[in-house]
C-alpha positions as CSV (number, residue, x, y, z in Angstrom):
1,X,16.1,6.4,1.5
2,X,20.1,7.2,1.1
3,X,22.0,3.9,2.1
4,X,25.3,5.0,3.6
5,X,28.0,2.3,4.5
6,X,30.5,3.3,6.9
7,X,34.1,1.3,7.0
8,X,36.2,1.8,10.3
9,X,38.0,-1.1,12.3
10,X,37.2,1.6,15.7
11,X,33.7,0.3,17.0
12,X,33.8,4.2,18.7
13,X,34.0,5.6,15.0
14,X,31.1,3.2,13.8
15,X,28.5,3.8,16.4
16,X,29.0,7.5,16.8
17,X,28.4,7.6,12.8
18,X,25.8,5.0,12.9
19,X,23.8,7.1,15.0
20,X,24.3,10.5,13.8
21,X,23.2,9.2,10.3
22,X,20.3,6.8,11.5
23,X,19.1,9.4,13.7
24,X,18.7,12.2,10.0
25,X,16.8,9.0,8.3
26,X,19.7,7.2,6.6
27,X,19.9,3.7,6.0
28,X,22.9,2.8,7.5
29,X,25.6,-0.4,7.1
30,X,28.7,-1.1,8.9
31,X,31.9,-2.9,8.0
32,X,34.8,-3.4,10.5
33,X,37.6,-4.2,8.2
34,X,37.9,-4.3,4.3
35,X,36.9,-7.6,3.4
36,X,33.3,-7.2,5.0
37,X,33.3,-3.5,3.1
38,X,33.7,-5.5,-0.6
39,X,31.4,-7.8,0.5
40,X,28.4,-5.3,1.6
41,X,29.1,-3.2,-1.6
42,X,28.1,-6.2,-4.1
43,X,25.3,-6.3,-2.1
44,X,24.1,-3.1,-1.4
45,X,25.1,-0.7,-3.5
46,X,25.6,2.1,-1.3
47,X,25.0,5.8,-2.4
48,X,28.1,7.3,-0.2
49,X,30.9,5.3,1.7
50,X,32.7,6.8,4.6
51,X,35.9,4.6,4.1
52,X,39.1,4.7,6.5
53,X,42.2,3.9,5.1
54,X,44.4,1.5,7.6
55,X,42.5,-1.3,8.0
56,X,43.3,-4.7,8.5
57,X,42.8,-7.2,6.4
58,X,41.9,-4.7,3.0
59,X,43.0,-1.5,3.3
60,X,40.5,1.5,2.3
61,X,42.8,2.0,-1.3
62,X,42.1,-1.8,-2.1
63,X,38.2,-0.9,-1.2
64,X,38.2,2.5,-3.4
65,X,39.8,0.8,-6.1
66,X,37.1,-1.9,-6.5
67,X,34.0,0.5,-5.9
68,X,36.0,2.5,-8.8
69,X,35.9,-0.9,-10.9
70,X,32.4,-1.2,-10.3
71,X,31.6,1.8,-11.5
72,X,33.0,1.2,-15.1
């Protein structure tokens, strides 16, 4: 199964996407801000991330850039 994280700090966002996604047979996690998005990357390894960009705490660049360092 795909394992899809999705990173929004609007809870509508997240569970409109958490359904849609659970709903085709995705595995699906949620982060609310950057911080939990790093974390849940070391331990997931996601295959796709939807990632917004103004967050609080870690913005979505900061996120990008360390999926991008992980990847090297």
């Amino acid at each position: 199964m795909n394992k899809i994280l999705i990173v929004d700090d609007e809870p509508n966002i997240l569970m409109s996407l958490e359904y849609a996604f659970k709903k085709k047979g995705y595995e699906v996690f949620i982060a609310r801000d950057g911080e939990e998005a790093l974390a849940l990357v070391k331990e997931v390894a996601p295959d796709m991330i939807l990632l917004d960009i103004m967050m609080p705490k870690v913005d979505g660049y900061e996120v990008l850039n360390f999926v991008k360092q992980q990847q090297n």
